[in-house]
C-alpha angles and dihedrals in degrees: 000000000000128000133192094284128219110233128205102287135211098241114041130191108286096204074075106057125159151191087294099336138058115234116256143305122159147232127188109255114212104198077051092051092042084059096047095051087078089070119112101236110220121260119276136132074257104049101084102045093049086042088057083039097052094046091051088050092051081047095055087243092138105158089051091039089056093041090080102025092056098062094035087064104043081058085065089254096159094207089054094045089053087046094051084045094051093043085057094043091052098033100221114129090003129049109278106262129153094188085063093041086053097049090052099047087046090059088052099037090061084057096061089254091156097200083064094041090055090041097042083058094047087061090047096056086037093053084225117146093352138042110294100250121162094207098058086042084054091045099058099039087052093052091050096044087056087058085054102251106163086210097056094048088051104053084035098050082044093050080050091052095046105037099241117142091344131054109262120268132164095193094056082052098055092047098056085038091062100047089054097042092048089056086048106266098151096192088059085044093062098042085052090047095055099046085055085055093046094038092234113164092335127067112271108263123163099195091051090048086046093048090054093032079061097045087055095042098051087058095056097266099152096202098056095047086057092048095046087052088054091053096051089044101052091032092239110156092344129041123286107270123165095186091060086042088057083049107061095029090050087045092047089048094053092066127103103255095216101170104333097084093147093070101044096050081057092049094050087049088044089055093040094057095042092051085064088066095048138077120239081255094062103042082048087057096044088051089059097047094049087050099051090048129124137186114243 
């Protein structure tokens, strides 16, 4: 059965900051919702009324659309409570409030609904709605990796790297890293990649960091794509290639740096050095190959 889902916010929770991003907190995404709706929701005495409840919210119906969650989850419907908790979260339909949110999350978390699991635990690593506490933190986003939840392996194997909630273990890392990147998380591909080149918790293996450097890569990370470029121009887990090397670094370069300037002036110095090894042919064809290419 669906519920109202969080989607990848703007503003992420900072307590999970990584390499050039913050792990994740979440935001209901309408155009994702819209495409969901579609769904045929399973078959339960549920089902109908949170399927009519779900189209008015991706509508922006939100009275109509409360009008049947609410009392759904005042029933104990887990997929209702986590609705009401993201409708408070988001405010729209309901005052803003992330004590209610949690509340509500908290209701369906207790469940197993794994979407209030992960942003419970969200609340608990933001300190919103509830004292900031890095266990529990730990705790949620652990019951929703089991499920299975990306998200959840992700914040949990970086709460591993960094020590909070949890005592620090590379090797756990690496292990929730894994179960997300190997459902296509990228984010968890490139944090996998790198331990492989560091050796953290893994042993230390350069054509296992450039294979998920290159599954990264090939979804639009840019610091994948610097790092993979690193790894073809030094011939570190794949053969030495400076034209592969132009490539990703070209790739990387062409991005708007945002904030992460940091990154993309590596990438462009990257480019640049490489450039020096090369003939005019093989920086022409680089060049081809960085233009026609698309993000998987």
């Amino acid at each position: 059965m669906h519920a109202i889902p969080h989607m990848p916010a703007a503003t992420p929770p900072a307590v999970l900051t990584g390499r050039r991003r913050c792990g994740r907190g979440h935001a209901t995404n309408l155009a994702s919702l819209a495409a969901l709706a579609t769904v045929l929701l399973a078959g339960t005495a549920f089902a109908g009324p949170i399927d009519d409840a779900y189209l008015a919210y991706t509508r922006g119906d939100y009275p109509a659309a409360l009008k049947i969650f609410v009392p759904l989850a005042e029933q104990g419907n887990p997929e209702a409570e986590y609705s009401v908790g993201v409708i408070y979260s988001n405010g729209r339909g309901l005052p803003q409030s992330y004590v209610e949110a949690a509340k509500w999350f908290h209701r369906a978390a207790e469940k197993g609904q794994s979407g209030a699991q992960y942003d419970l635990g969200v609340l608990f690593a933001k300190g919103q709605g509830v004292p900031q506490n890095f266990g529990e933190a730990a705790t949620w986003f652990r019951r929703a990796a089991e499920q299975g939840k990306a998200s959840a392996q992700y914040n949990l194997g970086y709460m591993y790297t960094q020590g909070q909630g949890v005592g620090q273990d590379y090797a756990e890392a690496a292990k929730w890293y894994r179960k997300a990147a190997e459902q296509g998380d990228m984010d968890s591909q490139n944090r996998l990649a790198t331990l492989y080149l560091t050796g953290d918790g893994v042993q230390q293996d350069f054509a296992e960091a450039a294979k998920w450097y290159r599954k990264a890569a090939d979804q639009g990370d840019v610091e994948a794509q610097n790092e993979l470029g690193s790894l073809y121009g030094n011939g570190r887990g794949v053969p030495v290639d400076y034209v592969e090397a132009y490539r990703w670094f070209d790739i990387a370069a062409s991005h708007d740096p945002g904030a992460d300037f940091e990154t993309h002036d590596n990438a462009v110095r990257n480019r640049d050095t490489v450039a020096g090894k090369m003939t005019p042919e093989q920086i022409a064809a680089a060049q081809k190959l960085a233009k026609t290419w698309k993000p998987n």
